[in-house]
Every structure is written in structure tokens, then in C-alpha cells.
Backbone bond lengths (Angstrom), bond angles and torsions (degrees), N, CA, C in turn:
res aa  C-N    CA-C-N  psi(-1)  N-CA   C-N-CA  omega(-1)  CA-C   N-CA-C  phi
1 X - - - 1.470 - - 1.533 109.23 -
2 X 1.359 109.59 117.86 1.595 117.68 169.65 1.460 120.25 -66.92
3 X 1.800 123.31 118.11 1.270 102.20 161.42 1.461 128.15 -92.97
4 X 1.207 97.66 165.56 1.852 94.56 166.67 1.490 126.26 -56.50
5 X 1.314 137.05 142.49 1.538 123.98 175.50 1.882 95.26 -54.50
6 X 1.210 104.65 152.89 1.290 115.78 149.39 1.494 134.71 -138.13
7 X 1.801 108.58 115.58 1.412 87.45 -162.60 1.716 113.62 -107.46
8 X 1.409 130.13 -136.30 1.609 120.64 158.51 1.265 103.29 -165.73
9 X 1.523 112.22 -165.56 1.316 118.90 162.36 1.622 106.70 -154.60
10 X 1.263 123.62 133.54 1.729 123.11 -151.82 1.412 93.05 -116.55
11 X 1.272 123.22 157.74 1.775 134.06 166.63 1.209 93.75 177.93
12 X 1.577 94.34 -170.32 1.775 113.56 -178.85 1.265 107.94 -160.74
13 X 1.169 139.49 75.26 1.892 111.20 18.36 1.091 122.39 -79.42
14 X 0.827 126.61 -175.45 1.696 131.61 179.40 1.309 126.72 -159.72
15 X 1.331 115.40 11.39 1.433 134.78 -172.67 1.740 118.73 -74.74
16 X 1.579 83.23 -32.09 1.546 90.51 176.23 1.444 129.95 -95.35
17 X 1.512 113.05 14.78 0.944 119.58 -174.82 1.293 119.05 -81.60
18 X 1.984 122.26 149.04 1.290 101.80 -164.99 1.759 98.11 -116.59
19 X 1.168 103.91 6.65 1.763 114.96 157.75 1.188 94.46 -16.81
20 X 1.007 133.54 -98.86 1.658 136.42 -154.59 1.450 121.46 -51.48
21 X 1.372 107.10 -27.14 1.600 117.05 168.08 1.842 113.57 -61.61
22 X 1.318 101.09 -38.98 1.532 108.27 -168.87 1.685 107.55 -85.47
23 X 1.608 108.94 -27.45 1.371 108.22 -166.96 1.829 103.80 -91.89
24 X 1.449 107.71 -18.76 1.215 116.50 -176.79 1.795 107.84 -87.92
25 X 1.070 109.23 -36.80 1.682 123.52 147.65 1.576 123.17 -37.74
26 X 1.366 105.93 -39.24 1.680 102.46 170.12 1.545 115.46 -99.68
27 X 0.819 119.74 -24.23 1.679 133.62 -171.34 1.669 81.00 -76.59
28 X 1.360 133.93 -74.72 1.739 102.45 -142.33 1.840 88.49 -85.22
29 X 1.718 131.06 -6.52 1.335 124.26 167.94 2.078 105.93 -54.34
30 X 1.115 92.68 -55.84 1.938 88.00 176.69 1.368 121.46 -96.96
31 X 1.547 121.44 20.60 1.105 121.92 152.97 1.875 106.57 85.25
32 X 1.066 109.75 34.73 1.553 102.55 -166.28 1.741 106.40 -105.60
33 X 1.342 93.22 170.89 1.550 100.80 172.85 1.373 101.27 -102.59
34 X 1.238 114.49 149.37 1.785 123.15 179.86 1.843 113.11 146.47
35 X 1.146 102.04 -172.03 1.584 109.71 -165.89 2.040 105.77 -152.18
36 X 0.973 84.40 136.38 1.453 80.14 160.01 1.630 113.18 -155.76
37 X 1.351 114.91 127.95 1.419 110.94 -171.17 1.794 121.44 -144.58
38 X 1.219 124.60 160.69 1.278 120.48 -175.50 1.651 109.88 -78.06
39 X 1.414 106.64 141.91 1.319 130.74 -179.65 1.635 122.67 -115.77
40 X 1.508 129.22 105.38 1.030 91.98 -175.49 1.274 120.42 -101.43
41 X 1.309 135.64 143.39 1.516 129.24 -177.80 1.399 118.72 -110.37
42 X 1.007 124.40 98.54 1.725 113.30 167.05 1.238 146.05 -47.66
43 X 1.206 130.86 147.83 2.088 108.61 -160.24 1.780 98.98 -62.06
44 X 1.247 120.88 -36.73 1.350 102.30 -168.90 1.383 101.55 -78.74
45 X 1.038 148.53 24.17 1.626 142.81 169.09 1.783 106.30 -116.92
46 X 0.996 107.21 -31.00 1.822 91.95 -160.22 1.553 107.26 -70.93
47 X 1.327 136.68 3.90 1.213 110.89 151.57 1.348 136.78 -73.50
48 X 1.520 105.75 -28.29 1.745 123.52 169.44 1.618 90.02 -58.63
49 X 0.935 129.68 -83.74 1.845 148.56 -175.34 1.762 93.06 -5.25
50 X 1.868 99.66 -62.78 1.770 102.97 -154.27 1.815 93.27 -69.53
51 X 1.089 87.79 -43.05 1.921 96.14 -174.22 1.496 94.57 -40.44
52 X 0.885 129.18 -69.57 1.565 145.28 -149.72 1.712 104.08 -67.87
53 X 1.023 135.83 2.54 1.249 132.68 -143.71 1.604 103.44 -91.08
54 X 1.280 99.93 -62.75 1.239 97.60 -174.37 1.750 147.59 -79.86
55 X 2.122 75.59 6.80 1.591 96.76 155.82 1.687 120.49 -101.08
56 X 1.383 109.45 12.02 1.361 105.03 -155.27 1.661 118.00 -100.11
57 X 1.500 99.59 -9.23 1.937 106.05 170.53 1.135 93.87 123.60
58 X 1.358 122.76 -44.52 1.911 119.01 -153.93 1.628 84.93 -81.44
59 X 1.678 101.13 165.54 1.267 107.13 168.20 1.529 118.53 -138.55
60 X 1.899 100.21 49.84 1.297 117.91 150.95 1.695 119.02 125.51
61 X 0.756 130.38 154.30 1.673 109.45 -166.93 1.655 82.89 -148.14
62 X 1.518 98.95 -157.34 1.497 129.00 -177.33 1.875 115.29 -125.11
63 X 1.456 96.04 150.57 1.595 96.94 -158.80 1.696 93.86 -115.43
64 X 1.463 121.20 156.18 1.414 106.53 -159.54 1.916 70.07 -158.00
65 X 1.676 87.82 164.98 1.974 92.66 -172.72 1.692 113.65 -61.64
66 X 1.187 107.65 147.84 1.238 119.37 -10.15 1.256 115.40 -123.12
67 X 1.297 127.97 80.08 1.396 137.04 168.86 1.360 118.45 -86.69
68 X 1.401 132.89 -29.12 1.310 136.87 -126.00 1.555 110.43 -81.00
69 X 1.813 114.86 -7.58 1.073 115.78 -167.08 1.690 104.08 -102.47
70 X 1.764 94.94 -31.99 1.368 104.75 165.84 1.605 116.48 -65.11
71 X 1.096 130.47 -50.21 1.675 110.17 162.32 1.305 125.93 -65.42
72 X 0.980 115.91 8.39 2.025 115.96 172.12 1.383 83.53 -105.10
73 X 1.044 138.30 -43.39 1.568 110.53 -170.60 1.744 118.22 -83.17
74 X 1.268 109.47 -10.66 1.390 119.77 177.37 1.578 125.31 -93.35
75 X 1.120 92.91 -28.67 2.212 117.38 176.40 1.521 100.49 -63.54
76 X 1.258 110.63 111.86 1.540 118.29 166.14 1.271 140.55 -52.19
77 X 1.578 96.48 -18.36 1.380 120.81 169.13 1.198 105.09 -135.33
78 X 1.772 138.98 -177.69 1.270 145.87 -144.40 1.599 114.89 170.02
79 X 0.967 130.00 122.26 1.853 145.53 -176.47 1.576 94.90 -72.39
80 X 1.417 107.09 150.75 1.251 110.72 156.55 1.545 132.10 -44.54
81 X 0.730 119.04 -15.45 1.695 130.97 -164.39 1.354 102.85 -99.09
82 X 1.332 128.95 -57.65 1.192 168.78 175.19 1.579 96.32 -38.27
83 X 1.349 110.45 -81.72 1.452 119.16 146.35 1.297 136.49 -4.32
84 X 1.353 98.75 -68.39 1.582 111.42 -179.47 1.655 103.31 -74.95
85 X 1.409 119.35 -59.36 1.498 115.94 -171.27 1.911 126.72 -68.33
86 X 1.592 101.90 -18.80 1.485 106.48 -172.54 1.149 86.39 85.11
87 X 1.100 166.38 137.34 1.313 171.02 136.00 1.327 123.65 147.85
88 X 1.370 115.35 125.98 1.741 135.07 165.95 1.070 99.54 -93.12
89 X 1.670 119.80 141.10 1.383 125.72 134.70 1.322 134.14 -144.09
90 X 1.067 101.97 35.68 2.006 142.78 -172.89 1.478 109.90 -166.08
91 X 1.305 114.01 123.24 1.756 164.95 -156.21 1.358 110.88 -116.14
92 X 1.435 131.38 101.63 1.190 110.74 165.34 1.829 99.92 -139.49
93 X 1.445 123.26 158.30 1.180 103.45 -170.19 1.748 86.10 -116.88
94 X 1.459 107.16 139.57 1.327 121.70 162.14 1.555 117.47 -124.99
95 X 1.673 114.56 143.28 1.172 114.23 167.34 2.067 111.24 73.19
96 X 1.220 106.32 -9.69 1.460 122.07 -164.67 1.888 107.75 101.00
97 X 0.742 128.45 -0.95 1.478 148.62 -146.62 1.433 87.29 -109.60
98 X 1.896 106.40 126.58 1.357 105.83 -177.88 2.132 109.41 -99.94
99 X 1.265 127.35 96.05 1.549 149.64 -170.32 1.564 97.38 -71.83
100 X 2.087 105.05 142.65 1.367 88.58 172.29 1.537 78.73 -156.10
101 X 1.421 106.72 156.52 1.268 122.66 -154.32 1.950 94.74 -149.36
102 X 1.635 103.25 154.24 1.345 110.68 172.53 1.324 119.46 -123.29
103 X 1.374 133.69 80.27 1.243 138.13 155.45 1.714 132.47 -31.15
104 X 0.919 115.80 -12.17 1.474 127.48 -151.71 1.772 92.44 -92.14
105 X 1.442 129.78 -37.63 1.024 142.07 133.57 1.943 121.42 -4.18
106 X 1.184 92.99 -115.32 1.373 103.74 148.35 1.201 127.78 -40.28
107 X 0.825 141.88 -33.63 1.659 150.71 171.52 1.850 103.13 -61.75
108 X 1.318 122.51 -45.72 1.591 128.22 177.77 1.473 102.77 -89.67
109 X 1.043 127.54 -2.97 1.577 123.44 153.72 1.034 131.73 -68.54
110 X 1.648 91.11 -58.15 1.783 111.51 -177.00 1.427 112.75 -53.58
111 X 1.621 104.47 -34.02 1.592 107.76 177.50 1.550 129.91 -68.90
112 X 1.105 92.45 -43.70 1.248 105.19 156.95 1.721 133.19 -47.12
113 X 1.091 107.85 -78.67 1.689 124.36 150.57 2.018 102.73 -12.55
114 X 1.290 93.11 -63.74 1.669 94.11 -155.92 2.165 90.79 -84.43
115 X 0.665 106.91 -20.10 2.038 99.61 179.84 1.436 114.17 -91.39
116 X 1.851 93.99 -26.52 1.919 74.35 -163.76 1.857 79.22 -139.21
117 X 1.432 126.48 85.59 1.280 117.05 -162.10 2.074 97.76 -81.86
118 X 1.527 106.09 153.28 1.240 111.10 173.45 1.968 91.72 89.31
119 X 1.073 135.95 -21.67 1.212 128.15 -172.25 2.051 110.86 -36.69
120 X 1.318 106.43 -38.25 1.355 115.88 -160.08 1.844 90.81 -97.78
121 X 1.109 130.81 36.51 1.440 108.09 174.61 1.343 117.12 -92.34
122 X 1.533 113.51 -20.70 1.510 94.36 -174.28 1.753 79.68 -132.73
123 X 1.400 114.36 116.14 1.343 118.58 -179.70 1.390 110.26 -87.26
124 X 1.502 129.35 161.04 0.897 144.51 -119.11 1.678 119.15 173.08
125 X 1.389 121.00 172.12 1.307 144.22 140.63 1.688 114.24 -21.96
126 X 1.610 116.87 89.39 1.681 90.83 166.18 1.609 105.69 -116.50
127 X 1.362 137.58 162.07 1.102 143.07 161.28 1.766 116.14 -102.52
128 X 1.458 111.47 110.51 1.082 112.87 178.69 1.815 114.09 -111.96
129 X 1.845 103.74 120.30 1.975 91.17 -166.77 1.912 88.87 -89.29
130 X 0.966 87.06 164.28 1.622 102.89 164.96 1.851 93.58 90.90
131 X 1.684 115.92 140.29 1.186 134.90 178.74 1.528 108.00 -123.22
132 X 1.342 124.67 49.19 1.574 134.83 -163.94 1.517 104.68 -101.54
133 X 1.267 113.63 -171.49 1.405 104.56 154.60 1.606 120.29 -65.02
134 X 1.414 113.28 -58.83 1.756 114.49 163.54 1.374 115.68 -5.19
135 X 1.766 95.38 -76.99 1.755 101.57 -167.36 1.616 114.90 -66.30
136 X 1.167 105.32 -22.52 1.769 111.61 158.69 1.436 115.91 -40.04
137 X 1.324 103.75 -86.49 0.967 122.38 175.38 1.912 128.35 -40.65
138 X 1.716 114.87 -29.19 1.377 112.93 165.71 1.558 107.81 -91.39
139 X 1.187 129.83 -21.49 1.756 130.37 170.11 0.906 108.04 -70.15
140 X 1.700 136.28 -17.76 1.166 132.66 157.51 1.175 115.62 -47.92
141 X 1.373 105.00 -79.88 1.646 122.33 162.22 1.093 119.26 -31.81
142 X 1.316 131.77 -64.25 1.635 114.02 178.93 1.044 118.79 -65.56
143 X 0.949 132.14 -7.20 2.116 141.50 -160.83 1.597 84.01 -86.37
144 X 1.473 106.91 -69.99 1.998 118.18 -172.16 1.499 92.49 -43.07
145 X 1.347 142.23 -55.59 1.447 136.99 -152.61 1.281 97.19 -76.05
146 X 1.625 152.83 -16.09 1.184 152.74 -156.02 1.416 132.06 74.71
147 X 1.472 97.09 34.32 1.588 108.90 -156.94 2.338 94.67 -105.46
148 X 0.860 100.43 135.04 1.602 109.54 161.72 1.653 128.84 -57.32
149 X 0.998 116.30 38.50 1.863 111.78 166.51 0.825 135.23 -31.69
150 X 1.529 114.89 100.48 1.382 139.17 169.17 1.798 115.57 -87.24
151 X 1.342 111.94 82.17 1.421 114.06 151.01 1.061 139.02 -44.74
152 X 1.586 136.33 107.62 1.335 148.02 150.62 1.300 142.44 -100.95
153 X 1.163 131.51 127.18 1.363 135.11 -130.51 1.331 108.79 -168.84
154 X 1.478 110.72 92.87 1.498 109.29 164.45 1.830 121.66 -27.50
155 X 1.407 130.92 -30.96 1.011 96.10 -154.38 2.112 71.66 -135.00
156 X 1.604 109.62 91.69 1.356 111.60 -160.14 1.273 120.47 -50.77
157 X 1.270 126.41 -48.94 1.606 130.71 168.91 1.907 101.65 -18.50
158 X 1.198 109.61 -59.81 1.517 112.40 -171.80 1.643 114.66 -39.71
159 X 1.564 95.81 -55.26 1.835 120.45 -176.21 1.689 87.33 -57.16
160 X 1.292 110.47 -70.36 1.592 108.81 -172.37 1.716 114.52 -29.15
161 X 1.489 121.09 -68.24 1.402 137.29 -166.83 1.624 88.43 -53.99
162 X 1.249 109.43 -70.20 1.854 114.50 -177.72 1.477 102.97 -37.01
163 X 1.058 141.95 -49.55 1.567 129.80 -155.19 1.494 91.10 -95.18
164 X 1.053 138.62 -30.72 1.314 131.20 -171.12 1.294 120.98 -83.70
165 X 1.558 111.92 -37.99 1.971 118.49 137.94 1.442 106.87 -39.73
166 X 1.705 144.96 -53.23 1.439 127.80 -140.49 1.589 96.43 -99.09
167 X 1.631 102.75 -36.03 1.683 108.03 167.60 1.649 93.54 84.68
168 X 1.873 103.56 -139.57 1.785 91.97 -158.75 1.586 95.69 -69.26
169 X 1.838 84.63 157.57 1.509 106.32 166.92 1.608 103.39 105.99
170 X 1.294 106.82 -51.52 1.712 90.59 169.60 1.894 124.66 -119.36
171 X 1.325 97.77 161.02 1.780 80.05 -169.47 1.266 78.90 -153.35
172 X 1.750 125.09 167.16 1.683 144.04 -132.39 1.274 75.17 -134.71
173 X 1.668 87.41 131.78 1.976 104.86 157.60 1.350 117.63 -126.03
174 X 1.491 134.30 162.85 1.486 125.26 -162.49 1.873 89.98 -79.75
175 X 1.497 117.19 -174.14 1.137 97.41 171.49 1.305 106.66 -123.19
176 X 1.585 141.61 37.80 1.492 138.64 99.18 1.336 113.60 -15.72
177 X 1.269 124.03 -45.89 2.033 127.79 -140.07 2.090 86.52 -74.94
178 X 1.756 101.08 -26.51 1.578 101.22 -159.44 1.914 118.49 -40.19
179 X 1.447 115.19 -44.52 1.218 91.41 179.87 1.646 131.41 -82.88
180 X 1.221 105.99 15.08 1.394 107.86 -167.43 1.954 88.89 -111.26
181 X 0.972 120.28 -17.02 1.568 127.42 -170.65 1.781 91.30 -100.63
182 X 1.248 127.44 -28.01 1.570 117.27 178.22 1.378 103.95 -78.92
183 X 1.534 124.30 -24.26 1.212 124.39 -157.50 1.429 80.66 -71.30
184 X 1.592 139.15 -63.49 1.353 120.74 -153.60 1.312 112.78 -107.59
185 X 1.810 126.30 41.45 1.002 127.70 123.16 1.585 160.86 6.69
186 X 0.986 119.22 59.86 1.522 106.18 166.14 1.528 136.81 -50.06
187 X 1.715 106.32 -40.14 0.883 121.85 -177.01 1.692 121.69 -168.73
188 X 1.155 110.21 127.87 1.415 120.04 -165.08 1.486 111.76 -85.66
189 X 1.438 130.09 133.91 1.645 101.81 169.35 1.402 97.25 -143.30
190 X 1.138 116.87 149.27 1.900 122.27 -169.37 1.919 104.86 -115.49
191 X 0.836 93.83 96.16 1.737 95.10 169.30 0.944 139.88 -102.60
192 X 1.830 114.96 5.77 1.006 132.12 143.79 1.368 131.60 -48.65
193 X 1.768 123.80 155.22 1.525 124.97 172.50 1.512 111.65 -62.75
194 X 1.825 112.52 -22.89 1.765 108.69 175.38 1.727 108.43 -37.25
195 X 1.183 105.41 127.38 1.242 130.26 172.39 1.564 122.00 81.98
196 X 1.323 101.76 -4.17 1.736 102.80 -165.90 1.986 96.21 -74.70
197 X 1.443 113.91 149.79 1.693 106.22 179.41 1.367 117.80 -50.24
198 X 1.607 103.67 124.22 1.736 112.13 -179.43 1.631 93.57 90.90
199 X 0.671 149.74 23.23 1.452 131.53 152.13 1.509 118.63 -132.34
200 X 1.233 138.98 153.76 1.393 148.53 -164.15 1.444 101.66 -61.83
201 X 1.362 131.29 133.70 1.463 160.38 173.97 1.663 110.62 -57.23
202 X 1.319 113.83 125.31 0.875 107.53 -164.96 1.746 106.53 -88.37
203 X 1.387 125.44 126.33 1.397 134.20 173.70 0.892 123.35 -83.98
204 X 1.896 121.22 88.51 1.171 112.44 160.85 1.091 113.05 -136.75
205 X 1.517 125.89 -175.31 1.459 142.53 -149.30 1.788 96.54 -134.57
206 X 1.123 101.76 93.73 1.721 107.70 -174.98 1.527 102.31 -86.42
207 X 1.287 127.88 -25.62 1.677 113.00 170.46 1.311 131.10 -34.13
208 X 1.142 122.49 -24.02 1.512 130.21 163.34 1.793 111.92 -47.18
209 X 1.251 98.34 -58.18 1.542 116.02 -172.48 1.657 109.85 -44.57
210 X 1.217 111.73 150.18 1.921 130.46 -157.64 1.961 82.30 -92.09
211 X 1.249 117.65 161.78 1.536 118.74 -151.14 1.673 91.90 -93.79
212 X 1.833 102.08 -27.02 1.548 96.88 -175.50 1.542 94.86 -93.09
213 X 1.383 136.75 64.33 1.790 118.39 171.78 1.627 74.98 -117.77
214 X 1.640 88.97 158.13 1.194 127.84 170.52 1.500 118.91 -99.34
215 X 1.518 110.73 124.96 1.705 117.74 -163.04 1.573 96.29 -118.64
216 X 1.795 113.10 106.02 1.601 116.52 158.74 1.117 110.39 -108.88
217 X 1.627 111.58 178.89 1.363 119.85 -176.18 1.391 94.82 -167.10
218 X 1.732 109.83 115.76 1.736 119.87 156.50 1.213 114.04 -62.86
219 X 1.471 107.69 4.99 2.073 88.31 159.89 1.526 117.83 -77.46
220 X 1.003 127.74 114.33 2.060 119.90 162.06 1.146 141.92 -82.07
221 X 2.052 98.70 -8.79 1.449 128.06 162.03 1.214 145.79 -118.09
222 X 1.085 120.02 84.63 1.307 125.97 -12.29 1.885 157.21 1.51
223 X 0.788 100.85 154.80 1.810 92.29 -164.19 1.680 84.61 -103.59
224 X 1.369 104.12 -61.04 1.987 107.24 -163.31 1.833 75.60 -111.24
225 X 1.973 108.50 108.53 1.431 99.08 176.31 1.642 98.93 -81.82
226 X 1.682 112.86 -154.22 1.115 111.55 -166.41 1.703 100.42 -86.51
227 X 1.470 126.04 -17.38 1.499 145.24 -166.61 1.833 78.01 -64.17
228 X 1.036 96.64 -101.09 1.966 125.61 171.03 1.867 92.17 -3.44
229 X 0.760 113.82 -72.64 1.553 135.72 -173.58 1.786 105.34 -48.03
230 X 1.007 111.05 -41.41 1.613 132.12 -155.18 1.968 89.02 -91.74
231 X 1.415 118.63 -53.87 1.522 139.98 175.71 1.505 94.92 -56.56
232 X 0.779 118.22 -77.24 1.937 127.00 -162.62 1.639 101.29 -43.67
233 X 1.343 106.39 -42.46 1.696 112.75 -179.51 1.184 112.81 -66.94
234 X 1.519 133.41 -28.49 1.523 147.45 -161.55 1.519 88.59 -88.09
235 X 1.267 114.91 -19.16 1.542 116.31 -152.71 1.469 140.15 77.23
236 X 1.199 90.98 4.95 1.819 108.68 172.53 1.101 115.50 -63.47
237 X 1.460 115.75 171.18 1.551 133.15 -164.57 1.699 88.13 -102.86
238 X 1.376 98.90 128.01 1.588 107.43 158.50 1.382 147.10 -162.89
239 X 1.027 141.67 118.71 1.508 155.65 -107.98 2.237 98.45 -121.33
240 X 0.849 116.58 118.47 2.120 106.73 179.79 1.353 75.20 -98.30
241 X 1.888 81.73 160.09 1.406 120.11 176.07 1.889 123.03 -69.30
242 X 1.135 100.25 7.58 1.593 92.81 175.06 1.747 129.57 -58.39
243 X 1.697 103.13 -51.64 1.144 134.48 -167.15 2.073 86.30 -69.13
244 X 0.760 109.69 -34.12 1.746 91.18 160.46 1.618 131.73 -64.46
245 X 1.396 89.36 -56.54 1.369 83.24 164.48 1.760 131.84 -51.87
246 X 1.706 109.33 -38.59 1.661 98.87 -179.54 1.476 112.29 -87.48
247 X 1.556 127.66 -4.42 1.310 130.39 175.36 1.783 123.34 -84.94
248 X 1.502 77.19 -27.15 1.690 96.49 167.45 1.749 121.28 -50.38
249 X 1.642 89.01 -58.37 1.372 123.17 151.75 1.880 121.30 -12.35
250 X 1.291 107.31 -64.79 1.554 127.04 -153.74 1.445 98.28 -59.18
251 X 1.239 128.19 -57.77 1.457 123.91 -161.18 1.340 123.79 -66.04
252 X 1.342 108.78 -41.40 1.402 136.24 159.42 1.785 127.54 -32.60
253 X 1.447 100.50 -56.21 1.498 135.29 162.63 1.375 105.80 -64.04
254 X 1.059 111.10 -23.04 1.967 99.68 -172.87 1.748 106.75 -91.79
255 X 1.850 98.03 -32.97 1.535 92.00 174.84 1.403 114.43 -64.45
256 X 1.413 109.48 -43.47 1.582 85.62 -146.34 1.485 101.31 -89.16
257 X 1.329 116.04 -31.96 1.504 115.87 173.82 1.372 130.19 -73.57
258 X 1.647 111.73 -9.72 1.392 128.65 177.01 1.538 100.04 75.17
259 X 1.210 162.24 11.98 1.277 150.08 155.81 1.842 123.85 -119.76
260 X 1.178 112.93 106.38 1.308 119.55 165.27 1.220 133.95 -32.66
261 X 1.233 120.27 98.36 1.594 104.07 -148.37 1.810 88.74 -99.88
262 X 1.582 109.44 -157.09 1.427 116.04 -178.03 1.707 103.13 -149.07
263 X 1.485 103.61 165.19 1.457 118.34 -160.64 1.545 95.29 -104.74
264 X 1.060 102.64 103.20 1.891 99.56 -170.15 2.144 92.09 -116.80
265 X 1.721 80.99 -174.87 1.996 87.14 -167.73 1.669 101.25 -81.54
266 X 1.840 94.28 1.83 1.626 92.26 -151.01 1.851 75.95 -84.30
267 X 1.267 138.42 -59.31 0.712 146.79 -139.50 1.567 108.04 -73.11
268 X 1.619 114.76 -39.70 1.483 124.24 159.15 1.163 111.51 -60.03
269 X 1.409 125.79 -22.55 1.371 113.12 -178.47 1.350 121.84 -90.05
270 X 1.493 111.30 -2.75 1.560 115.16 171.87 1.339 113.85 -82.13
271 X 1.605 108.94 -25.43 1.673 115.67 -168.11 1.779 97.35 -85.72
272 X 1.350 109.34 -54.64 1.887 98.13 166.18 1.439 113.67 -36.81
273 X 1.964 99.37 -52.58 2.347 76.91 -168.84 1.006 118.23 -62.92
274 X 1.722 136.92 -25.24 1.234 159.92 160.84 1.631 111.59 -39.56
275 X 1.411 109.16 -45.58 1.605 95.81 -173.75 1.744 89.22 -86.82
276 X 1.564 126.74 -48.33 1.403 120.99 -164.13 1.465 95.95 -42.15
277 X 1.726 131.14 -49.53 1.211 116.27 -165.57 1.758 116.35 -62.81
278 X 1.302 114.89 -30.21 1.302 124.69 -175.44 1.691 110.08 -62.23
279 X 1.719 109.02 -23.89 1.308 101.76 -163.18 1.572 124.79 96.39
């Protein structure tokens, strides 16, 4: 008897996650059999949870906060990325062997690539705020593309530890250094909670910035935050954080279901009616 793949996605909370919207979006788009659904795990459980995995039926999900450090330290194996950032957030079991991989990487590339194509041709100066897992995970990415990472970080020690984990290519600045580091800019990216709904606005002064830099933001909740909003008026080029989230998505979806799916308007357009309904 054949089963269906079954995959998930674990946090605490986890209610709001729209994982299942996007993965359930490709499964009945290519016609497949499978499941994917929210799990919630509590910090004192998810080591039993990761332990347990590769006896448990599913064959691997996605890890969301705050687990992500607890499955990189529990995954028997580990992706390059994964590696570099301390962080899992893709599960797949091979061999019986519980695998963990970091998409989130690749996932702020891919977005990039497909919104603002040619963005990476002549690399450069980038300023990335926030020293989280997130900003890990895109200084990764820009470092591999040949780009200069400039870490900023309200509370610097953080930026420091982060650049000294990613090594060459990026290095920590106080965040005084910001307008003289926007001035030679390529591209700005905010991976901080500043501005996302319910949290404090992020204050900055983008006049520094060169007229051709490129202004993103991994917030999506906002869709156009107030950063994005603040860029568009200057007349800058600028890309929201959604298209991370469903590209993040792709690799993940290809293991366990075996088909590569794609980031279409149909598929953004389920996650917009989804947040419009939320408010």
C-alpha cells in the first residue's frame, strides 16, 4: 500500500502560518496526492519532535521561530547555508537520517532575480540592518553573489558575532556609521520587525542613498512597509518581502513531493486574498 507524502511546518505559534496555503496551492496546481499542515511544537518538546522524525511517516516539513536553531543542531546532516547561518528551516529525511537545509537564503535571491532582474550585475556596497537569523541568512546570500555586507544592528555586539560567523565579505558597523554607508549603497535590505504591523516604525533617513540603489524589506505585513513607502517617494527601485517567503518555499516542495513547482501571480494572489482577509 502506497502512502501519500506527508509534509508540515512546526513553530510556537504557528497558527498564522501561511505554509499550508502555498504548499496546498501547488499540490492540487499539479494534481498530486499529499498533505501539508501546521504543527505546533513547544520549546520544551521539539527535541523529542526532531528525534522522532524519521520514524514518524512524514517525510519532512519546514521549521519557523523559534525552532530553527534547534533543528540545525539536531539534523544529522546540514546544507551549506545551514552551515554557515546556524539555522534549519527545511526537514527532509534521507536514508532514515534526519537532513536540514536553509532556504531562506536562496529564497531572498530568487526574489530578487525574478522582481528586479539584472539587480546583481555590478556588485557592490550592500547594507543589511538586523543581525537575526533573517539577516544571516541574506549576508549569506549577498556575500556568495560578490556583494560587500555591511551589518547594522542596533545593539552592535549582535552585527559583530554575525559577521564573524559569515567571515569574508561581510563586516559590522555601529549604527551612527548608517548615513555615510547608505551613501555608497547598492542596495538596502531591512530584516528587522521595524515596521512590520504592531511593531515600532522603522526611522530612517534614506537621502544618503545613490538614486540607482535598490530598497527591500522581508517584512510582507505590511505588503508596501513604511521603509518601501519612504523609497518609492525618493523614486527608488523597490522589491516587498513576500516573494521571499513563496521562493523560500520551492526547494522544500520539490523534495518531498518530487516536483518543482513555480512562483506564479496565481499563487501570490492566494497569499494577498489571505492576508486582505486577515486584515
Amino acid at each position: 500500500m502506497t502512502h501519500s507524502p506527508r509534509a508540515f511546518v512546526i513553530g510556537w505559534p504557528i497558527a498564522h502560518s501561511r505554509s499550508p496555503l502555498i504548499h496546498g496551492h501547488w499540490l492540487a496546481e499539479h494534481g498530486l496526492a499529499g498533505s501539508y499542515e501546521r504543527i505546533a511544537v513547544a520549546p520544551d518538546s521539539i527535541d523529542a519532535f526532531l528525534r522522532d522524525l524519521p520514524t514518524s511517516g512524514f517525510v519532512g516539513g519546514n521549521v519557523t521561530v523559534p525552532h530553527k536553531e534547534a533543528a540545525f543542531r539536531i539534523a544529522a546532516e546540514r546544507d551549506a547555508v545551514a552551515t554557515a547561518t546556524g539555522a534549519v528551516n527545511t526537514l527532509w529525511i534521507d536514508g532514515g537520517r534526519l537532513c536540514g537545509g536553509n532556504t531562506d537564503g536562496p529564497g531572498f535571491l530568487a526574489n530578487l532575480d525574478a522582481e528586479s532582474p539584472g539587480w546583481d550585475r555590478s556588485p557592490g556596497p550592500v547594507v543589511v540592518l538586523g543581525a537575526g537569523g533573517a539577516a544571516s541568512a541574506v549576508a549569506w546570500g549577498l556575500a556568495a553573489r560578490g556583494f560587500a555586507v555591511r551589518l547594522v544592528n542596533r545593539t552592535a555586539a549582535r552585527a559583530e558575532a554575525l559577521a564573524a560567523r559569515l567571515g569574508s565579505g561581510v563586516a559590522a558597523h555601529p549604527w551612527a556609521d548608517l548615513p555615510k554607508l547608505l551613501s555608497e549603497a547598492r542596495l538596502l535590505v531591512n530584516t528587522t520587525s521595524l515596521g512590520m504591523v504592531g511593531k515600532e516604525p522603522l526611522d530612517l533617513d534614506l537621502a544618503p542613498l545613490p538614486r540607482d540603489a535598490l530598497v527591500t524589506d522581508i517584512v510582507y505585513v505590511p505588503l508596501e512597509t513604511p521603509l518601501l513607502a519612504a523609497a518609492r517617494a525618493r523614486g527608488l527601485a523597490t522589491v516587498d518581502g513576500l516573494g521571499m517567503l513563496l521562493h523560500q518555499a520551492v526547494p522544500g516542495f520539490e523534495r518531498w513531493f518530487g516536483v518543482r513547482p513555480a512562483v506564479t501571480p496565481a499563487l501570490r494572489a492566494v497569499i494577498l486574498a489571505d492576508m486582505a482577509r486577515a486584515g
